[in-house]
C-alpha positions as CSV (number, residue, x, y, z in Angstrom):
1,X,68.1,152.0,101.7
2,X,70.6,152.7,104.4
3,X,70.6,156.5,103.5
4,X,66.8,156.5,104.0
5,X,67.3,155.1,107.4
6,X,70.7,157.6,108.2
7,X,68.2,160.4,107.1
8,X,65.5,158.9,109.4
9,X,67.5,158.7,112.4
10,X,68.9,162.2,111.8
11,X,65.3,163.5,111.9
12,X,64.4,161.5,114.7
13,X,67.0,162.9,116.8
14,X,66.3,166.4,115.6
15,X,62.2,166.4,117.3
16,X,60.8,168.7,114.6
17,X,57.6,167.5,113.6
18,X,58.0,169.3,109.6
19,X,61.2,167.5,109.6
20,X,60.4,163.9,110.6
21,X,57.2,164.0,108.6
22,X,59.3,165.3,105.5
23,X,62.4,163.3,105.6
24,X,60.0,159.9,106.3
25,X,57.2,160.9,103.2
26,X,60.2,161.2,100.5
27,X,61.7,158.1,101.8
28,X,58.8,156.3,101.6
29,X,58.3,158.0,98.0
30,X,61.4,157.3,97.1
31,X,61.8,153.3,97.5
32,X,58.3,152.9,96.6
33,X,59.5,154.3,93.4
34,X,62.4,152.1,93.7
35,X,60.1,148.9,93.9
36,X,62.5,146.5,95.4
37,X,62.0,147.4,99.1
38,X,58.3,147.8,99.2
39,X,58.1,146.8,102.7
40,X,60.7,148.8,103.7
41,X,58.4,152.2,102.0
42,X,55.6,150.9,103.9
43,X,57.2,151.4,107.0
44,X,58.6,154.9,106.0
45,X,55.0,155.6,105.2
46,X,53.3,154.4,108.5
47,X,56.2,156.7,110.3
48,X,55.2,159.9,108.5
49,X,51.8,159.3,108.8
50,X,52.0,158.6,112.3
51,X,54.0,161.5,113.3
52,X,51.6,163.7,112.3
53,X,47.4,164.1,111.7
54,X,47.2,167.6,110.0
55,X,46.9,167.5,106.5
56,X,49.7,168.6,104.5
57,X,51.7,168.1,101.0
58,X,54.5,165.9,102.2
59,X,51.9,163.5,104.5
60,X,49.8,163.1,101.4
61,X,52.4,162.5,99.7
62,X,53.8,159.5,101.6
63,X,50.3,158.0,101.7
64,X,50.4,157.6,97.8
């Protein structure tokens, strides 16, 4: 879980939108996966879907 949040913060700090919504949706994929930190992937999916409203592959994918 940290290196979700180390990869989170990276993207933060970089301000581009494909970037934040990317790095957030496969986090959130990937501990939902996981299945021990559930909450945790809800948050990472809330993010990415926050960030952004257009459609796309890796938005979609964090809302599964």
């Amino acid at each position: 879980m940290r290196w979700y949040r180390m990869a989170a913060e990276a993207a933060d700090a970089s301000n581009d939108l494909d970037t934040l919504v990317w790095v957030h949706g496969r986090a959130a994929i990937a501990l939902g996966h996981e299945g021990a930190v559930l909450p945790t992937a809800d948050v990472f999916t809330g993010r990415a879907i926050a960030i952004c409203d257009r459609p796309g592959g890796d938005r979609s994918d964090a809302w599964r």
